[in-house]
N, C-alpha and C positions, 0 to 999 in steps of 0.2 A: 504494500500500500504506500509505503515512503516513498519508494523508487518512484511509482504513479505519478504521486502528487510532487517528486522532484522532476521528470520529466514534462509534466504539463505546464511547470512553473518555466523551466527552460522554454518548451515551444511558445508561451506566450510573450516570453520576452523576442523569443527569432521573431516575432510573427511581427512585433510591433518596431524594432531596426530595421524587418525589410519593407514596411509600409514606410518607414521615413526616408528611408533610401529610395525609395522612387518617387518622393517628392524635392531629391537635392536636383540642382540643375546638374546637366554633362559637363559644363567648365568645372565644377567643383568634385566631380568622380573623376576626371579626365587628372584635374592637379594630384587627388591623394591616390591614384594610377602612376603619376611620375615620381611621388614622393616616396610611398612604397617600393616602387623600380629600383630608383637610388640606392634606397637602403637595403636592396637585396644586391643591387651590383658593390655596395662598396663588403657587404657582408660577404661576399663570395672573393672579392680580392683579399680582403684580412684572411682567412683561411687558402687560398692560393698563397700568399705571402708566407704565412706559417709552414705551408708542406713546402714552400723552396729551402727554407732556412731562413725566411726573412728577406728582408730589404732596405737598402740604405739611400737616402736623398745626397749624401755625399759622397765622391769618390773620395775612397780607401788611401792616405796616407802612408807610407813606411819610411825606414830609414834614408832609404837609397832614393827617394821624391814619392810622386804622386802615381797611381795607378789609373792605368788608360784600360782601356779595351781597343782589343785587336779589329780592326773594319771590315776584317773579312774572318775571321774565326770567335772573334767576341771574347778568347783570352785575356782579363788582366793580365798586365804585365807593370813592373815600375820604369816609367818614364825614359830612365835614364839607359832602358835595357834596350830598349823596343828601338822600334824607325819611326821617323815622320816624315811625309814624302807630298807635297802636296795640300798640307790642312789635315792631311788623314795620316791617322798615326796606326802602327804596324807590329806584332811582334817578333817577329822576324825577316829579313828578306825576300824569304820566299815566299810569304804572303802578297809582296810589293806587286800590282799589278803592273 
């Protein structure tokens, strides 16, 4: 009998959030449509972030300078190791197109 009277109480609250939801206008399901989005896209990149190991808004410092990435194998390397040939910095030669 609980269950009953906790389900009925449940469906009357569904019933009266979907009567009010088809009275909001479509700009205002359309915004909490992209605000929702958002927060599923940035919630899916924090967990993509974590299974990489993370991620840093700065390049990686060492002793030897600063760490670049390779332009064609995407390698860190420290600065001072690598090429730069053009604006595009390399880590090794044989990458040099």
């Amino acid at each position: 009998m609980k269950l009953l009277v906790i389900l009925v109480v449940l469906f009357i609250v569904a019933y009266a959030l979907w009567q009010k939801w088809q009275r909001i206008p479509p700009q205002t399901k359309q915004l909490w449509g992209a605000i929702f989005g958002m927060a599923g896209a940035m919630r899916q990149a924090k967990k993509q972030a974590k299974q990489n190991g993370g991620f840093s808004a700065k390049a990686p410092v060492t002793s030897s300078g600063l760490m670049l990435p390779c332009a064609t194998c995407g390698l860190h390397v420290p600065q001072g190791e690598g090429v730069s040939v053009g604006g595009q910095f390399y880590c090794c030669a044989e990458h040099v197109k």
